[in-house]
C-alpha positions in Angstrom: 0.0 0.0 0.0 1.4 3.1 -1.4 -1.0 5.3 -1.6 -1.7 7.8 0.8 -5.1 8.5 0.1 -6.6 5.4 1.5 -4.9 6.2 5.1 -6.4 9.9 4.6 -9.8 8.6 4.1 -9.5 6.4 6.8 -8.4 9.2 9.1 -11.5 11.4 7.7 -14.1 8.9 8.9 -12.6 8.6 12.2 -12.5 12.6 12.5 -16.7 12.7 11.2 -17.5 9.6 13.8 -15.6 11.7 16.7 -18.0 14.8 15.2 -21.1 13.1 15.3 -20.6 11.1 18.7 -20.0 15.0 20.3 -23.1 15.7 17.9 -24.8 12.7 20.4 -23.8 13.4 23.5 -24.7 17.4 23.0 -27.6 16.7 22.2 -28.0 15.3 26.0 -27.1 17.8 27.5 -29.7 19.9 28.9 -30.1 23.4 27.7 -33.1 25.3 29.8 -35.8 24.0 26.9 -37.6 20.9 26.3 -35.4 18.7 23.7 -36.9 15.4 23.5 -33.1 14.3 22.7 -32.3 14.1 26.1 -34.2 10.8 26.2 -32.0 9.1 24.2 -30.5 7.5 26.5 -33.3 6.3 29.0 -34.1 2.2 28.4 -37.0 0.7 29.4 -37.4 -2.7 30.4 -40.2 -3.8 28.0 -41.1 -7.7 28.4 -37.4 -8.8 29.5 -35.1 -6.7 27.3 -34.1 -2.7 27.5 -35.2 -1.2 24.8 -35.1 3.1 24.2 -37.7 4.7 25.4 -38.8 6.2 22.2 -39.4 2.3 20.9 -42.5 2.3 23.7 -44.0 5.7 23.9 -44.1 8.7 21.6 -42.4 11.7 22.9 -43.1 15.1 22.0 -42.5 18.8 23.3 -45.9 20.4 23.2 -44.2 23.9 24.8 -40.8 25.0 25.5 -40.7 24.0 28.9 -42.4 20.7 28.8 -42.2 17.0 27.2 -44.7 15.1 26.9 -44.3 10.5 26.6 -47.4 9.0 25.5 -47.3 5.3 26.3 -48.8 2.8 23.7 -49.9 0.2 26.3 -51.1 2.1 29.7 -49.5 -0.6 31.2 -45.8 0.9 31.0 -46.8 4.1 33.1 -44.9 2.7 36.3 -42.1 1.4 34.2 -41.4 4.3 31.9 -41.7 6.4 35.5 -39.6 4.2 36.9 -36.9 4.6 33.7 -36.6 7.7 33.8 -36.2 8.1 37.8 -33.2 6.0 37.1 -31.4 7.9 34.4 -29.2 10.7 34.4 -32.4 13.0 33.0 -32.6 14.4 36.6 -36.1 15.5 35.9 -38.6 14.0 38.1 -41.6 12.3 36.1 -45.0 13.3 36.8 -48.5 11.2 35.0 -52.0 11.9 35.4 -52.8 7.9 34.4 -52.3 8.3 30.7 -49.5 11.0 29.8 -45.9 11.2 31.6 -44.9 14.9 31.3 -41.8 16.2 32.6 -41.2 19.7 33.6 -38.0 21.4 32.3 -37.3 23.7 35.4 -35.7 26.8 34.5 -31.5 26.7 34.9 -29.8 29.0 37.5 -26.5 30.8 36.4 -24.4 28.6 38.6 -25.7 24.8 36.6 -25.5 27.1 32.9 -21.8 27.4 33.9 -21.6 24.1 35.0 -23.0 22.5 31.5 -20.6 24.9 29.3 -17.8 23.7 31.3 -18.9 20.2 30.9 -19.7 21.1 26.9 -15.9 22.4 26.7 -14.9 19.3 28.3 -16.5 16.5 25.7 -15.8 19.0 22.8 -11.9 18.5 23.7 -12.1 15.0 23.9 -13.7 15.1 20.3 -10.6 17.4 19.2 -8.0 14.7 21.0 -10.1 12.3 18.9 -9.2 13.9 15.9 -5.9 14.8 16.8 -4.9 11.3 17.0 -6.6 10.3 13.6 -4.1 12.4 11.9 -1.1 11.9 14.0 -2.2 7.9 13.1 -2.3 8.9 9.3 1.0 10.7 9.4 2.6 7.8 10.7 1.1 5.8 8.6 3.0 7.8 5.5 6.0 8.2 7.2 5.8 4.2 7.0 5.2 4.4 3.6 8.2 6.3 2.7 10.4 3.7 4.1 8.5 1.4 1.7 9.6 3.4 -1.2 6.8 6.9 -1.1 8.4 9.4 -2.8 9.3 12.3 -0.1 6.9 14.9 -2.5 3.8 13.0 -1.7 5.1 12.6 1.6 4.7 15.9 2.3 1.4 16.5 0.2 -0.3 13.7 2.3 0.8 15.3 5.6 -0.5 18.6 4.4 -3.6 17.4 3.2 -4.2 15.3 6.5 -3.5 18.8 8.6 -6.2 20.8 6.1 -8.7 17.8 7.2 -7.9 18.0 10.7 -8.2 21.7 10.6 -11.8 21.2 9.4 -13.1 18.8 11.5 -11.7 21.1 14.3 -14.0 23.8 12.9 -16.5 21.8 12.7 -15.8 20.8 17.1 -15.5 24.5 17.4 -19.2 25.4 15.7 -20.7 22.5 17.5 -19.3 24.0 21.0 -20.6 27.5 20.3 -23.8 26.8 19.1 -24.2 24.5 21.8 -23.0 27.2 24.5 -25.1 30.2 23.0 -28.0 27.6 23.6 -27.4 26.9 27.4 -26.3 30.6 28.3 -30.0 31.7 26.7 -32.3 32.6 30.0 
């Protein structure tokens, strides 16, 4: 293998699966307003096996400030009650015997600070991510040299695996800010 381009579009799929796992796990994170996102991650035990919560129940936001989990079998109330108590949601459930609604209470100062912080903190693990993809590539044609790569596209390769990584890092950086502007909005 002597072509460098394989090795950079290797490193370029790493570097968009890094973006969209931060993509993920912002999407989690609570921002003041109702995002029915942050319900990914609740599982409910449906018949024996976990299955997400969105599998068993429809889930909407009918205002800013509240979401709404319509059960399809009235039967799952307690359990999907029960779900959510156990996840990191931190939002306590409340049902009137055939709609679970959860009240988004509004963020002090003090928790907004908190989340950016916490935001900062998984968008640099998405930039070490991608840090390591291209380190990893240029290795990979530094190896290649030694097999007989010509020095030129040596250097083009490395270049053209900093212009990706420079991209991607953009692309962390947006993510971040939109993601901060939302949780600093009262």
């Amino acid at each position: 293998m002597l072509d460098p381009k394989q090795a950079l579009q290797e490193s370029e799929e790493f570097m968009q699966a890094a973006i969209e796992y931060l993509d993920d796990v912002l999407a989690r994170i609570r921002a003041g307003k109702a995002n029915v996102r942050i319900l990914d991650g609740v599982r409910v035990d449906y018949y024996g096996s976990l299955v997400p919560l969105s599998n068993v129940a429809s889930v909407t936001t009918p205002d800013a400030k509240t979401i709404a989990i319509q059960p399809w079998e009235k039967g799952l109330i307690p359990v999907l009650e029960k779900a959510i108590l156990d996840s990191d949601v931190g939002i306590t459930p409340q049902n009137n015997g055939e709609i679970i609604r959860l009240a988004i209470p509004p963020m002090t100062e003090e928790r907004r600070k908190q989340l950016v912080k916490q935001v900062r903190g998984e968008g640099e693990e998405a930039k070490i991510s991608i840090r390591n993809a291209r380190r990893d590539t240029i290795e990979k044609v530094k190896k290649m040299v030694k097999d007989g790569l010509s020095e030129d596209r040596q250097k083009d390769a490395e270049a053209e695996a900093q212009k990706i990584h420079d991209k991607y890092i953009k692309k962390v950086d947006d993510l971040l800010a939109e993601k901060e502007k939302e949780i600093m909005t009262v």
